[in-house]
PAKOLTOR-268371 format. One record per residue (C-alpha): x, y, z. Coordinates in steps of 0.02 Angstrom, whole numbers. Each point is the difference from the previous one (the first is absolute). Layout:
PT   east  north     up
PT      X      Y      Z
...
! end
This chain:
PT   east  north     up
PT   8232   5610   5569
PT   -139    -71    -74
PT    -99    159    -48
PT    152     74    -71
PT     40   -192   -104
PT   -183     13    -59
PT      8    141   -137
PT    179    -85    -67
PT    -77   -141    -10
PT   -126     60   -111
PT     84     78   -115
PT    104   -156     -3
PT   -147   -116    -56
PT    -67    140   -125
PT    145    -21   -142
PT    -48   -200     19
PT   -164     38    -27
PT      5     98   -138
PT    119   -124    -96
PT   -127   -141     42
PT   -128     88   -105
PT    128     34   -155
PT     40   -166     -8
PT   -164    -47   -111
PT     14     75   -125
PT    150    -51    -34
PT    -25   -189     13
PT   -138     36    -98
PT    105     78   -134
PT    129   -151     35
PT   -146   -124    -65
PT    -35     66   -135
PT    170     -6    -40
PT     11   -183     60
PT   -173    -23   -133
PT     92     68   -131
PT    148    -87     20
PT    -87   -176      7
PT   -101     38   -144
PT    153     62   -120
PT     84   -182     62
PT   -157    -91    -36
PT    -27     92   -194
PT    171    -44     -2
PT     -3   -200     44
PT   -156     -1   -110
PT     88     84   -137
PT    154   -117    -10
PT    -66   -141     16
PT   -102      7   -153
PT    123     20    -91
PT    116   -121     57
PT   -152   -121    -29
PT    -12     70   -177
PT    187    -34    -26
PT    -12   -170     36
PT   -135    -28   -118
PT    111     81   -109
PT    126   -102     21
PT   -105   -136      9
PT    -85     14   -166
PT    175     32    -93
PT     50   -170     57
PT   -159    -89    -95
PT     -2     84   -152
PT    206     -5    -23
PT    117   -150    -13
PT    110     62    157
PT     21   -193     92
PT     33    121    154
PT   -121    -21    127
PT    -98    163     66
PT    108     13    182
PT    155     30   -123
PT    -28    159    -79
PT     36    152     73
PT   -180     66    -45
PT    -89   -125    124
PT    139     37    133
PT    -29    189    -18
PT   -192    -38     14
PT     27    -85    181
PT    103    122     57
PT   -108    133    -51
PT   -142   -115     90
PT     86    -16    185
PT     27    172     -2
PT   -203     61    -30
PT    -37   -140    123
PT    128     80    122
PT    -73    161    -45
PT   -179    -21     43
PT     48   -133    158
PT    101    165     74
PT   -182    121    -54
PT   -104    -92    151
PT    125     35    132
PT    -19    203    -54
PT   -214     25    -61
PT   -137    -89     80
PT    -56   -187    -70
PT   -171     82    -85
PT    110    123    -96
PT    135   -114    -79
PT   -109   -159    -54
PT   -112    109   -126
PT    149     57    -74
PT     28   -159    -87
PT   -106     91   -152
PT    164     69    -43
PT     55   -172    -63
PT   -142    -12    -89
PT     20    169    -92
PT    172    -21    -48
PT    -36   -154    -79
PT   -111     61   -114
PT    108    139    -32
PT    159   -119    -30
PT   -128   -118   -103
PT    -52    168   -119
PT    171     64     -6
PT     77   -183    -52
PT   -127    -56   -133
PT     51    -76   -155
PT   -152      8   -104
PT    -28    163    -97
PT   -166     79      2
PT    -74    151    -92
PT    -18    138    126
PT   -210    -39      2
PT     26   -179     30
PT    118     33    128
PT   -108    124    107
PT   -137   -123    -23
PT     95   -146     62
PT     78     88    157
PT   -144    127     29
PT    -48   -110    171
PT    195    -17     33
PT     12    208     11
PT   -155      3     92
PT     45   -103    129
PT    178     53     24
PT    -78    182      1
PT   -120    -66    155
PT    135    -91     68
PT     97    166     11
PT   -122     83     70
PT    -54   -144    113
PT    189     -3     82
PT      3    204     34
PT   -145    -17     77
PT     76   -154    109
PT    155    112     42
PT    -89    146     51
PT   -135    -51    106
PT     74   -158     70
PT     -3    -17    178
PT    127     71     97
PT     30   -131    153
PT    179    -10     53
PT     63   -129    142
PT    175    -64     47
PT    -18   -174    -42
PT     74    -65    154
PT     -2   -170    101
PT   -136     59    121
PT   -100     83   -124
PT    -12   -143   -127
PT    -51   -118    138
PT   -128    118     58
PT    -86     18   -170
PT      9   -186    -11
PT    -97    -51    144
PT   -128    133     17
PT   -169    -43    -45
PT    -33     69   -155
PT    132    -98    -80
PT    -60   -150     81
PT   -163     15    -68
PT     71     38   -177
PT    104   -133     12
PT   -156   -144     50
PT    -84     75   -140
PT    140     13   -105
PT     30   -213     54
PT   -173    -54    -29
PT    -28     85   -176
PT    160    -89    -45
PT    -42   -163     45
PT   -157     18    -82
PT     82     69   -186
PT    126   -146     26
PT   -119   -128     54
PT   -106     41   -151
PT    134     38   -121
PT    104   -195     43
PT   -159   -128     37
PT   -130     80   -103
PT    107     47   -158
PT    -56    186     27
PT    131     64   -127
PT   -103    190    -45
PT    168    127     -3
PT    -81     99    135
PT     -1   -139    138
PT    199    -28    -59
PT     49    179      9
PT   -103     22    148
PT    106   -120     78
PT    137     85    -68
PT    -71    169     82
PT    -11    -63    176
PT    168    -79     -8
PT     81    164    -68
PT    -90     87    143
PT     97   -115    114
PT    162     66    -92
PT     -9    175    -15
PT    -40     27    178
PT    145    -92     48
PT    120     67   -114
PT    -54    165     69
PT     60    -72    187
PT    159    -73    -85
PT     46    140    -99
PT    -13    133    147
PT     75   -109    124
PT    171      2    -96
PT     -1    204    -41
PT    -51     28    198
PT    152   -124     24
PT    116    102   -117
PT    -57    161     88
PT     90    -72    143
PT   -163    -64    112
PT     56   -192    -39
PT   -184   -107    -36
PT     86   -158    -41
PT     12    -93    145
PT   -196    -21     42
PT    -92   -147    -45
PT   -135    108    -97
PT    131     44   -124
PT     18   -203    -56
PT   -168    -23     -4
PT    -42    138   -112
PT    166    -79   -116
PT    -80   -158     -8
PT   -191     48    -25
PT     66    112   -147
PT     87   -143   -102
PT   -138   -131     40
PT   -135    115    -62
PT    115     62   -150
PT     28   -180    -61
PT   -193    -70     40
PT    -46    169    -97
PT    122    -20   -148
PT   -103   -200    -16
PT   -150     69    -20
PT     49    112   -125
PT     85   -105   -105
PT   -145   -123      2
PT   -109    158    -47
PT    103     14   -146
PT    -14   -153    -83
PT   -190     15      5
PT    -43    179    -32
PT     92    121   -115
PT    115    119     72
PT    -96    152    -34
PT   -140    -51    103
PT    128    -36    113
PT     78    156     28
PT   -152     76     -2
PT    -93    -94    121
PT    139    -33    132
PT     38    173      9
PT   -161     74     52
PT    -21   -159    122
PT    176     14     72
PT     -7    184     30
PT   -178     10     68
PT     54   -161    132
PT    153     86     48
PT    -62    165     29
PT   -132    -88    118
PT    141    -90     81
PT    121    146      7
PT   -156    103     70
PT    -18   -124    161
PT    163    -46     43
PT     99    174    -27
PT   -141    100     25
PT     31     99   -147
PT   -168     99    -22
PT     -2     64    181
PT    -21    188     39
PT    -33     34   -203
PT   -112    112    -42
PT   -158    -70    -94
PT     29     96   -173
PT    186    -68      1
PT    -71   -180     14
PT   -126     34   -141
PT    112     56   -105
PT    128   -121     18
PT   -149   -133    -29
PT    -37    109   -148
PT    200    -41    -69
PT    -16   -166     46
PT   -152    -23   -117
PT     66    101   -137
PT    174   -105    -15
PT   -109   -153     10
PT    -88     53   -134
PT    160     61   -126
PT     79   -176     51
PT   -149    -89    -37
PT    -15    100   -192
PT    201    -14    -38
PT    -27   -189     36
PT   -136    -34    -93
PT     68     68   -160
PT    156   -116     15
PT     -7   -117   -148
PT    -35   -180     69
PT     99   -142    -63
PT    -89   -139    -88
PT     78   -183     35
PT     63   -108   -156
PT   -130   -124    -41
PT     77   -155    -78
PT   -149    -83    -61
PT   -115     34   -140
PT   -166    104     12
PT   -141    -92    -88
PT    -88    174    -41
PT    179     35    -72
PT     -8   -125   -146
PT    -66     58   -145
PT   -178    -66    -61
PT    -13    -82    158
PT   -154     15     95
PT     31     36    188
PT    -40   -110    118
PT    -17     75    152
PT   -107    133     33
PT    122    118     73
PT    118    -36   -101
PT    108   -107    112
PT    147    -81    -68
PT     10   -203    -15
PT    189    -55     39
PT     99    -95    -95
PT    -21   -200    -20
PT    180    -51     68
PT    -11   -189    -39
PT     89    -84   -139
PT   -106     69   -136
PT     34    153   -105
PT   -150     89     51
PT    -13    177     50
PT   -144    120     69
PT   -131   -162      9
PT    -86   -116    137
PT     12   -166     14
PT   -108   -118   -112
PT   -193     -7     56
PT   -134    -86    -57
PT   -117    149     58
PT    109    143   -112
PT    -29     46   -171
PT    126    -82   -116
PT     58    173    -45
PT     67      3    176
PT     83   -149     20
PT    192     12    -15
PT     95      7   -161
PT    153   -120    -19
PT    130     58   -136
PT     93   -181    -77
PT     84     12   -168
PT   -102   -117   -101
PT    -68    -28   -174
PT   -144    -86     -4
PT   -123    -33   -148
PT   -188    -28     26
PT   -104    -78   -137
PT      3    129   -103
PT    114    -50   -176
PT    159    112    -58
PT    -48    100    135
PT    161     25    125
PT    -24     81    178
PT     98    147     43
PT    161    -21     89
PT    -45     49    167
PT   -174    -30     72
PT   -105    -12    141
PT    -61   -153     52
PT   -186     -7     60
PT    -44    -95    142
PT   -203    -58     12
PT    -89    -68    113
PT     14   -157    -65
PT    186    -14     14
! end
């Protein structure tokens, strides 16, 4: 019985064996296809949301320079331009639970790109076709190495796939080379903010470095959030561990902390430095966070890694040259400029501008009285007098500067 169950049960196991090995290449296949996919949702996101962000400027603008007394959540442009913003946000949450975390957060050149497309496109001013090329020559550039930056990202991005289950999540998150990330990660923090709050450390790249570490915090767990709910639509339910909440509530804490910093970042710096800056930060931290936790880079070949550093450093690059070629807005200045009056001599080396005098006095662009200035410094008062000084038949013009001496 057993000799004659041996051969049958051989050629039983041989079919399983043989579909064992085929199944590798097609998962392998199925990646790609799951790369793809995550990557068309992210261009996608990235795409809509700039210009549902370039509506509501729109909309936004139209408002101040009309005299519509509606206020900006009323018209149906600014509605449009939220809608238009859930959905890219929708778009590229859903692209982490399909492509790996180091794939999807360069993407966010795409943004970039269209805006300076929709900025182009949009322009009011009219240039000659030389002025125009010479204006937006770094804009083409840069979109052009953008471009080229984000093929390079698609194609040679790693190719790490995992069901982002209960077990595995928790697994990632306390195995030692998160740990360690993470106590680095901590004590770099505490440092930035430690220097940044007591000792008035405001440079842009300790804010958005801030920013950076936080937003690492968020993209990894919007990865865990976003491919716990498609496992859970599957049908292989994810909801009901503890891990799940966790990730919920790290995401929005880090989100909010992160959107802070930024908007303290903006009222310093302009936003072209900004966008700039941030972006090459925020991607390089999140790659390096994405690479620990998920394990993204493991079993990739070394020229796929090169080369997808090689993307990474091109798209920094065509962000950093479509940035810098934005035009930067210069604040009003309601005060006069000293070097701004006509046969005045400056006062200030550098030119820097004296405010006004804003006591009782009509007196505009000039210090207060000192002994120690010249008297052709000393601040001109404008009363409607007539006055007559010895001189006979001689009357004094209607309006006149009085002179103040030492003396007085």
């Amino acid at each position: 019985m057993e000799g004659g169950n041996g051969p049958n049960l051989q050629l039983q196991q041989l079919p399983l064996a043989t579909a064992a090995v085929s199944v590798q290449p097609h998962t392998d296949s199925f990646s790609y296809k799951e790369n793809l996919i995550g990557a068309l949702l992210a261009i996608f996101g990235h795409l809509v949301i700039s210009i549902a962000l370039n509506l509501q400027k729109y909309s936004h603008i139209r408002l101040a320079g009309s005299k519509d007394p509606r206020a900006y959540f009323k018209t149906k442009t600014w509605w449009c331009g939220l809608f238009l913003l859930v959905l890219g946000e929708l778009g590229v949450f859903s692209s982490y639970a399909f492509a790996p975390l180091s794939l999807i957060v360069p993407l966010s050149a795409v943004s970039v790109i269209a805006s300076a497309i929709i900025g182009i496109i949009f322009i009011k001013e009219k240039w000659k076709p030389k002025d125009f090329l010479r204006r937006y020559v770094l804009s083409f550039v840069g979109c052009g190495l953008a471009i080229v930056g984000t093929y390079l990202l698609i194609t040679f991005g790693p190719n790490s796939h995992e069901k982002m289950t209960g077990e595995n999540i928790t697994r990632h998150l306390v195995s030692w080379p998160f740990l360690l990330y993470m106590l680095v990660e901590i004590i770099v923090f505490c440092l930035l903010l430690y220097f940044y709050k007591e000792k008035n450390a405001n440079y842009i790249v300790v804010i958005l470095l801030l920013v950076a570490l936080l937003g690492s915090m968020t993209v990894v767990t919007v990865k865990a959030v976003a491919g716990m709910i498609v496992v859970s639509i599957q049908g292989n339910l994810q909801l009901d561990y503890p891990i799940f909440y966790i990730m919920l509530v790290c995401m929005i804490a880090t989100a909010i902390f992160q959107a802070t910093f930024l908007a303290q970042a903006s009222q310093l710096y302009d936003s072209s430095q900004i966008a700039s800056i941030s972006y090459i930060l925020s991607t390089t931290v999140a790659i390096t966070a994405g690479a620990t936790f998920y394990l993204d880079f493991t079993g990739e070949d070394v020229l796929h890694i090169c080369m997808f550093a090689l993307g990474c450093l091109i798209a920094f690059l065509g962000v950093f040259l479509i940035t810098r070629n934005r035009k930067k807005s210069v604040p009003f200045e309601p005060y006069i400029s000293m070097d701004a009056m006509p046969g005045m001599q400056n006062m200030h080396d550098k030119g820097i501008a004296v405010q006004p005098d804003l006591k009782a006095s009509f007196s505009y662009g000039a210090l207060e009285n000192n002994d120690n200035m010249p008297e052709i410094y000393t601040p001109a008062t404008l009363p409607i007098v007539q006055e007559q000084h010895g001189s006979k038949g001689v009357s004094a013009p209607p309006y006149r500067v009085l002179e103040h001496s030492k003396k007085e």
